[in-house]
C-alpha positions as CSV (number, residue, x, y, z in Angstrom):
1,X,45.8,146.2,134.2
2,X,43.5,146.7,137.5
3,X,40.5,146.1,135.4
4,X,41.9,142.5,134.2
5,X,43.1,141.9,137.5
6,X,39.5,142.9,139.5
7,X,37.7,141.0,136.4
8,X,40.3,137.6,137.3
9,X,39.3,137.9,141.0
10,X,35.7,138.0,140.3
11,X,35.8,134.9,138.1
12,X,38.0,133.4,141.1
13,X,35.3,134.3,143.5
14,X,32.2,133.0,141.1
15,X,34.3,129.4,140.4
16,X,34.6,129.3,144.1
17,X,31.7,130.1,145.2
18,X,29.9,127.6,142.3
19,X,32.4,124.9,143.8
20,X,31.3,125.3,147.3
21,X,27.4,124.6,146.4
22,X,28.3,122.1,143.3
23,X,26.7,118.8,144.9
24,X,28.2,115.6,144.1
25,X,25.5,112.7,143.5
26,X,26.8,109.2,145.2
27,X,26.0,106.7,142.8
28,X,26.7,103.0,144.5
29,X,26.6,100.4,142.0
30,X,27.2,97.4,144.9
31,X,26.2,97.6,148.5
32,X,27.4,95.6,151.2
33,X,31.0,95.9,150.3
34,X,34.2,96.5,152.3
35,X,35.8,98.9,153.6
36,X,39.1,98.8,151.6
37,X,36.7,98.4,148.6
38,X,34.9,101.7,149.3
39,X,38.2,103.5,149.9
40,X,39.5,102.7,147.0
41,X,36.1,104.1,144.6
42,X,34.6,106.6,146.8
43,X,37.3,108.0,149.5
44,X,41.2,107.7,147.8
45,X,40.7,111.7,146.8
46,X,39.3,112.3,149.8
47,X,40.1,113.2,153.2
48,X,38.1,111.3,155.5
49,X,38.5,110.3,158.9
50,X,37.2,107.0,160.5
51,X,35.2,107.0,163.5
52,X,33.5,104.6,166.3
53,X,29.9,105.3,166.8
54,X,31.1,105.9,170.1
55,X,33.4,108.5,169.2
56,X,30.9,110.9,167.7
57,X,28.9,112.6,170.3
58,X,25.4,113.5,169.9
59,X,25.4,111.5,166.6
60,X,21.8,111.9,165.1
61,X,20.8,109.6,161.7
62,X,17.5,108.3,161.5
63,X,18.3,105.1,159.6
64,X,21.0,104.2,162.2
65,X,18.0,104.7,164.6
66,X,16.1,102.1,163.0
67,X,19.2,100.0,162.9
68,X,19.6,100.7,166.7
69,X,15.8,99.8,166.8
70,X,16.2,95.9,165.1
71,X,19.4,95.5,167.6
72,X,21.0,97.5,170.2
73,X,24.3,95.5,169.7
74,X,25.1,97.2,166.3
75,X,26.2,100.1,168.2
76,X,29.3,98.8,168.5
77,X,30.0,97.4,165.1
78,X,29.2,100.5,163.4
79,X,31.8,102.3,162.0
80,X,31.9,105.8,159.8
81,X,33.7,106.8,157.7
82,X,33.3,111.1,157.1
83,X,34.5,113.2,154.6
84,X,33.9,116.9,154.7
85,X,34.2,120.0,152.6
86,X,30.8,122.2,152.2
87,X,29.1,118.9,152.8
88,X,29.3,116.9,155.2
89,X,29.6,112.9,153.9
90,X,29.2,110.0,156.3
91,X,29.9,106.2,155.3
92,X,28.1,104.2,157.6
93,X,29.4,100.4,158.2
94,X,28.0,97.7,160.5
95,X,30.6,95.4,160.7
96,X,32.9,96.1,157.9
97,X,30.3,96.1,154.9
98,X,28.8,99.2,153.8
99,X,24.9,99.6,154.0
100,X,24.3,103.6,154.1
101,X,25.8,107.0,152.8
102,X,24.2,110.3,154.6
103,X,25.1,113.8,153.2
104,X,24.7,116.4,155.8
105,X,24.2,120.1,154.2
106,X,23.1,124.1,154.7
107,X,21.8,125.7,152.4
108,X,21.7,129.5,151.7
109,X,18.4,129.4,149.5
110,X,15.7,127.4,147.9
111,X,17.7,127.4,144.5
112,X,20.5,125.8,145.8
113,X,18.1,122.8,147.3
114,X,16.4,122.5,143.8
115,X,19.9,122.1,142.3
116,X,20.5,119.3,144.5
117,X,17.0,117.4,143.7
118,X,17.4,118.1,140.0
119,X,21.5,116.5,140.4
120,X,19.3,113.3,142.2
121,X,16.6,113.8,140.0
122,X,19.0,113.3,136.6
123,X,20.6,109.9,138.3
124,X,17.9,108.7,140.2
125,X,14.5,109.6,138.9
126,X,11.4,111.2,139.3
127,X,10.6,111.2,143.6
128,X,7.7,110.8,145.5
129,X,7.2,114.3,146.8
130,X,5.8,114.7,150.5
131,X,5.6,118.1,152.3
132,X,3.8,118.8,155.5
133,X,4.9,121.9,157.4
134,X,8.4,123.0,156.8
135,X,10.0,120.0,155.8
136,X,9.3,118.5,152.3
137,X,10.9,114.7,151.5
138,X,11.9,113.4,148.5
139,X,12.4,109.4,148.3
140,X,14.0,107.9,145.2
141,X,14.9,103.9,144.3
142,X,16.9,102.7,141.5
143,X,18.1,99.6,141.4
144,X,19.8,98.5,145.0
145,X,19.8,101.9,146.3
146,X,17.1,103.6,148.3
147,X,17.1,107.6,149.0
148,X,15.7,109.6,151.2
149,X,16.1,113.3,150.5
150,X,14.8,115.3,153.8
151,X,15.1,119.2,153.0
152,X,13.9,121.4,156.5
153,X,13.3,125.4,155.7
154,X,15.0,126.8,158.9
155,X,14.1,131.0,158.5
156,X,16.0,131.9,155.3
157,X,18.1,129.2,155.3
158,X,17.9,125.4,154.7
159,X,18.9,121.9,156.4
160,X,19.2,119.0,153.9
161,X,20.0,115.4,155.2
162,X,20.2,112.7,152.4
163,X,20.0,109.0,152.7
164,X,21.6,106.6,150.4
165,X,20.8,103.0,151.6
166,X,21.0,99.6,150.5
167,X,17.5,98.6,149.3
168,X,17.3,95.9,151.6
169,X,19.1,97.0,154.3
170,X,16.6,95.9,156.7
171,X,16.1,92.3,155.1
172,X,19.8,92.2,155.2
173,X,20.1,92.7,159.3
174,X,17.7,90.6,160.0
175,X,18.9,87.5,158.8
């Protein structure tokens, strides 16, 4: 009976611990869409809360500095939408369409990194690989969607940021 029981915990403790580093690829099949559209195929099983850009402190994404960059105004017609649980999932709006996705991770080894590259890797493609020091970046594009992968080595552990965008995002905001 203990033995069953210690043998049911540790399959507990495997199936959690495999859920907690399981990543979830986005896979956006239509960009600049609305709000109400995106909580209804990406956030109705989801808690999320929605935020001002103004209402996240110290909010660091280097595509909304770029954004930032083409006009200063978009600061206040940005709005994000963040789901969290292991990893950290922003929905960025400018206005009320939807233009980028960032997933904000740690990671506890260099396995669990290559997992997440090969789950991109399987949807996305074959990257374009760039490493200089401790930060290697992985960009991917497939149809309307642009991704920047950006994985840091921090001592043992790692920082992964990843950028889904709308391929012309850019194009888009300057019109």
């Amino acid at each position: 009976m203990k033995k069953a029981i210690s043998t049911i915990v540790m399959l507990k403790l495997v199936l959690l611990a495999a859920d907690v580093w399981a990543y979830s690829v986005v896979t956006i099949q239509k960009w600049e869409i609305n709000q109400n559209d995106v909580i209804k195929q990406y956030l109705s099983k989801a808690n999320y809360k929605q935020y001002a850009l103004n209402q996240i402190t110290g909010y660091n994404n280097k595509l909304l500095n770029y954004i930032l960059a083409i006009d200063t105004d978009y600061k206040n017609k940005i709005t994000i939408f963040r789901t969290g649980k292991g990893i950290t999932r922003d929905f960025m709006f400018i206005g009320t369409k939807l233009y980028v996705v960032t997933d904000y991770m740690q990671l506890s080894n260099a396995e669990s990194s290559s997992e997440v590259i090969s789950a991109l890797g399987k949807i996305y493609g074959t990257p374009q690989k760039q490493t200089e020091a401790n930060t290697t970046t992985y960009t991917y594009t497939k149809d309307q969607t642009k991704i920047i992968a950006i994985l840091e080595a921090k001592g043992q552990k790692y920082s992964m940021t990843i950028y889904y965008y709308y391929k012309n995002l850019f194009k888009s905001l300057l019109q």
